[in-house]
C-alpha positions in Angstrom: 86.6 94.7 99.5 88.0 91.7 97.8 85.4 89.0 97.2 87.6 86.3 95.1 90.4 84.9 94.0 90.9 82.6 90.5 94.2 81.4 89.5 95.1 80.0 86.1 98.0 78.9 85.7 100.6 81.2 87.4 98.0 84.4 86.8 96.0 86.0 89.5 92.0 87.1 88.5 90.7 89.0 91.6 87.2 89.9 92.4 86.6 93.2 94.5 83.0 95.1 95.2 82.6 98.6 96.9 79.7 99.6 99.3 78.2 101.3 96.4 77.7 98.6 93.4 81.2 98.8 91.4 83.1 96.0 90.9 86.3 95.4 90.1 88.3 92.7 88.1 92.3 93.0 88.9 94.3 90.4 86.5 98.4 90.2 88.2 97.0 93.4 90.2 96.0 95.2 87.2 92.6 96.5 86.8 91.2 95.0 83.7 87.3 96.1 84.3 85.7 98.1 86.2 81.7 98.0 86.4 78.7 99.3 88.3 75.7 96.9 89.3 73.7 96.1 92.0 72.7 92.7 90.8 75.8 91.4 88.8 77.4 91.9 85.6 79.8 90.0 82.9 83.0 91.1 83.0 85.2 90.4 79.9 88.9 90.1 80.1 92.0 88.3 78.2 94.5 86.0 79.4 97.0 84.6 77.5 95.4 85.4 74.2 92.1 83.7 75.4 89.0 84.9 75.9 87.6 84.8 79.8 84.4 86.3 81.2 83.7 86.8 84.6 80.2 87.1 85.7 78.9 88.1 89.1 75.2 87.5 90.7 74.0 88.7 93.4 70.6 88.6 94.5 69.8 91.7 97.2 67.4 90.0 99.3 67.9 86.0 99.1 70.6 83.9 100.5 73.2 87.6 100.7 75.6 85.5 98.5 77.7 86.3 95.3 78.0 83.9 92.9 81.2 84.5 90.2 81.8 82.7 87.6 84.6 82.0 85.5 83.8 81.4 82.1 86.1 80.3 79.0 84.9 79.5 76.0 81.4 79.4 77.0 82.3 76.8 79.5 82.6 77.7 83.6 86.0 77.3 84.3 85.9 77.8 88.1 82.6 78.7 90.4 82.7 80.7 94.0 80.1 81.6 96.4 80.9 84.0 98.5 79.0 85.3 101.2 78.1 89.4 101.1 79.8 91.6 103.3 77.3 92.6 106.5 78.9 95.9 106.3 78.0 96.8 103.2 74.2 95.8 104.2 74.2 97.6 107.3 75.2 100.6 105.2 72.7 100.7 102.7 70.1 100.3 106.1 71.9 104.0 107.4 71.8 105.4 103.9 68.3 104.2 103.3 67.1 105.7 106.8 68.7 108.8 106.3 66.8 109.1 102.4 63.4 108.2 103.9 64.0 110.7 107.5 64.9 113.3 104.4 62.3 113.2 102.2 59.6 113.0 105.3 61.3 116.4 106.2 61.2 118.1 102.8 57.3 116.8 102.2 56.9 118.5 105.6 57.9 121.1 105.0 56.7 121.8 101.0 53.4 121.2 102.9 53.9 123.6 105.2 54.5 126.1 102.8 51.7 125.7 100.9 49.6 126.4 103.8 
């Protein structure tokens, strides 16, 4: 899902994050990194012969915003707060119900057997 947008100059940075922690930084539609993280990550990437990074925070189980950061230079260029998407929280929710339903089954059942 696409988070952000940055534009410098006449170029396009965009910032897109799955359901399962990889993010993605597009430069003019072109992947330029490609991470996984569940609480953000620096993302480095060059523009015109400059240096940029991108850095993303997120914290799980506070305000369910993503903060992204543009940095050049060691100064922020451009700062966004975006909000999480709820769909990617109500999935974790199924995927988490469905791990702890599993392993309650499989202790069952391992204790069954040694009986």
């Amino acid at each position: 899902m696409k988070y952000a947008e940055f534009n410098i100059e006449k170029n396009k940075i965009e910032f897109l994050n799955s359901v399962f922690g990889t993010e993605s930084v597009l430069l003019n539609g072109e992947l330029v990194s490609k991470k996984f993280s569940f609480s953000g990550i620096k993302h480095k990437l060059i523009l015109n012969s400059e240096s940029f990074i991108l850095k993303s925070k997120y914290e799980l189980f506070d305000k369910r915003e993503i903060e992204l950061k543009l940095i050049k230079n060691g100064e922020t260029v451009e700062k966004q707060i975006v909000k999480a998407d709820k769909k990617h929280r109500i999935y974790w929710m199924l995927i988490g119900i469905g791990l702890g339903v599993g392993i309650y089954e499989l202790v069952n059942l391992l204790i069954g057997n040694l009986n």
